[in-house]
N, C-alpha and C positions, 0 to 999 in steps of 0.2 A: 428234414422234419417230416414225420409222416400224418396228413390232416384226415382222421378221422370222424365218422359222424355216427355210424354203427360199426355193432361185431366187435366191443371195444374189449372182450375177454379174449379172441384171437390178437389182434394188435400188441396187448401187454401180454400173448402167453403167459395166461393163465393155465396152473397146471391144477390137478388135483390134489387136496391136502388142504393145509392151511395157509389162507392170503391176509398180511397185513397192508391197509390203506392207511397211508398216513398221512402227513403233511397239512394242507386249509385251502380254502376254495372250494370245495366241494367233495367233499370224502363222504356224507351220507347217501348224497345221490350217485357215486360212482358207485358206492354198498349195493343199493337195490337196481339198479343197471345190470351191473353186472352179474348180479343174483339170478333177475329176470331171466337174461341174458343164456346163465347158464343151466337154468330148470327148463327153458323151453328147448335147449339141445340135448336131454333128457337126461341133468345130471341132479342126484340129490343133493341141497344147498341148504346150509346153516348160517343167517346172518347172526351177528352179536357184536360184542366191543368188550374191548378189556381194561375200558375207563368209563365213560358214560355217553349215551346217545338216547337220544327223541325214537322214541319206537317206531320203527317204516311203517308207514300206512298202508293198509290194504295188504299186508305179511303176517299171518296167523301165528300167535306168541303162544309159548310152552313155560309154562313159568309158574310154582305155587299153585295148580290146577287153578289156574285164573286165566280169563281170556280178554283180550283190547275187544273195545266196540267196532275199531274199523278194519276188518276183516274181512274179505269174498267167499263165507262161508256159513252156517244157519246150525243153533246150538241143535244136536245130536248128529248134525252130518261128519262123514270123514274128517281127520285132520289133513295131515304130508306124512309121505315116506320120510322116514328118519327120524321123524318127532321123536322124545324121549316120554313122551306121553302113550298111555297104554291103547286108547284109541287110534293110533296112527302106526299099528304094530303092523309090521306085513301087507303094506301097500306098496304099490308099481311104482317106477322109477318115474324122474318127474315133478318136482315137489320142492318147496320153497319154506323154509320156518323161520325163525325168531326167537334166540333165547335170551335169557337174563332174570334179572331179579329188579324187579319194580319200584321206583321209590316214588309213594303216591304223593309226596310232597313237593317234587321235581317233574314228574312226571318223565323220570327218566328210567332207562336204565342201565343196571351196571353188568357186571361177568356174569357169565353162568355160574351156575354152582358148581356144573361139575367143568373139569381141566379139561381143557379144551383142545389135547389132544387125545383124551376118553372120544369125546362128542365128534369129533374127524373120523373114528374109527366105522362110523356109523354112516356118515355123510361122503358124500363125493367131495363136495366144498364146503370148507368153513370159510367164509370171509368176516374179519372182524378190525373193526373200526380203531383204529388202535393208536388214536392221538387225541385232542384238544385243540382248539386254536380261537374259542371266545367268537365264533361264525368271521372272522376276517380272513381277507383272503391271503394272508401272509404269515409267514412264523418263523421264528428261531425258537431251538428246543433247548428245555434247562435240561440237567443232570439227569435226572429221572423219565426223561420222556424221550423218544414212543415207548408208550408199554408192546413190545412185539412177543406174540407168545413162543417157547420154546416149542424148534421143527418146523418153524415158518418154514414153509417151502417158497414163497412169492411173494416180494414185497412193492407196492406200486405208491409212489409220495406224489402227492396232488400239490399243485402250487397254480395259486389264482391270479389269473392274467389280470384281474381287475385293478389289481393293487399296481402293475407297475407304471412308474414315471408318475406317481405319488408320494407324497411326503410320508417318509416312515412312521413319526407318530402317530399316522391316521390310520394305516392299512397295515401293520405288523402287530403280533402276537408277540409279546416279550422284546421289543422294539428296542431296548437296553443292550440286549442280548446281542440282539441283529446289530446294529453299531457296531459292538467291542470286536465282532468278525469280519467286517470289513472295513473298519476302519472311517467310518459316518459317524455327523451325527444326527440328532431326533428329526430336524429340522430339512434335511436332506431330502431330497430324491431317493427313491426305493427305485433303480434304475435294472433293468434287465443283466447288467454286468455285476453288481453290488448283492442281485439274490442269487446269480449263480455264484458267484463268491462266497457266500455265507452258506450255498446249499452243498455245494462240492466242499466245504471245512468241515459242514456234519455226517456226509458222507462216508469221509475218511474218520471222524472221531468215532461214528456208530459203525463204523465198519461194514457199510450197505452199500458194496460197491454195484454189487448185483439188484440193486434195483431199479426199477422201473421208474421212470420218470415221464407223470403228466401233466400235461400245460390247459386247465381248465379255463373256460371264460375269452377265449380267443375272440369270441362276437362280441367282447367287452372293448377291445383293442382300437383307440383312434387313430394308431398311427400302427398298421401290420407287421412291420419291420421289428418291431420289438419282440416279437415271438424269435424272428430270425436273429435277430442280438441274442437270446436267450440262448439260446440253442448252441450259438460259436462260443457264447462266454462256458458254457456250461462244459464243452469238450466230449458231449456222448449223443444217441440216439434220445429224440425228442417225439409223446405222441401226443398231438394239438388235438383237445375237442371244444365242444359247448354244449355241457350236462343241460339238459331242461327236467 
């Protein structure tokens, strides 16, 4: 298991193109992490989702010539490279956005408008948020989920250290689900053997043998060993951090 604290787009080889984050525990903050991350090594970066997310704070949004309040930037100044916005035409490499479409009663939001392998075309990186999980740090996915866009090049599944050697009804997303795949019930231990059980059955059902597997929330962990259960149940490379 390799314990990361920075540099977390080298560790998951991140490549250029499009990144889907999936899985709970922390998939928003790994979003602008790794966004960060890779604008400051001077790659142009497109956050977004292709279900619904809380707009990153302090990420300049492109969307219906409308702009978020919390932004590091002052109306008439530059946007980013890449923006699909006519201001932010023909700017240096280096640059960080936010698309989507707003919903002011959510205060979320959802896909861009335009197909999000148009907007790659444009960007170094698109990384897009590309699951649900109701903020717990656990999940089994129904039928429909993750929405992964077509030409993912990189997919990294977040799974929250908080949740294990907890009772599944407390800390799983679809806790029904999670059961019927390993053979629990609600009542149970959500044990480090039991998610890699249920994460290695959706592995194989969503056919993501190639991805990336992070173990968020490790500073959460009373007992350490449990990251290392994880990791032998799991049967692949593991990269441990703690998002703040």
């Amino acid at each position: 298991m390799e314990t990361v604290s920075g540099n977390l787009a080298s560790a998951l080889r991140i490549e250029p193109d499009i990144t889907a984050i999936i899985g709970s525990g922390g998939k928003s903050t790994l979003l602008k992490t790794l966004g960060l991350e890779l604008m400051r090594a001077g790659g142009r970066v497109l956050l977004c989702t292709t279900t619904h997310m809380l707009p990153v704070a302090g990420v300049p949004w492109d969307g219906s010539n409308r702009r978020l309040d919390a932004v590091p930037w002052k109306p008439g100044a530059s946007h980013v490279p890449g923006c699909t916005c006519e201001a932010c035409a023909g700017l240096a490499r280096g640059g960080i956005c936010q698309a989507g479409i707003l919903d002011p009663e959510t205060g979320k939001l959802s896909a861009p408008a335009e197909p999000l392998n148009e907007l790659a075309q444009r960007f170094d990186y698109v990384l897009a948020e590309a699951d649900g999980s109701k903020r717990l740090p656990l999940k089994a996915h129904a039928a429909w989920e993750p929405v992964i866009p077509a030409a993912t090049a990189n997919v990294v599944w977040v799974v929250g250290a908080s949740g294990l050697g907890k009772p599944v009804a407390e800390v799983v997303h679809r806790p029904e689900l999670f059961c019927e795949r390993c053979g629990c019930e609600l009542t149970d231990t959500a044990t480090p053997e039991r998610v890699a059980q249920v994460l290695n059955a959706e592995l194989r059902m969503l056919n993501l043998n190639n991805a990336r597997v992070m173990l968020n929330q490790v500073d959460t962990l009373s007992n350490p060993t449990m990251a290392d259960r994880f990791e032998a149940a799991l049967g692949r490379p593991l990269i441990a951090t703690s998002l703040k």
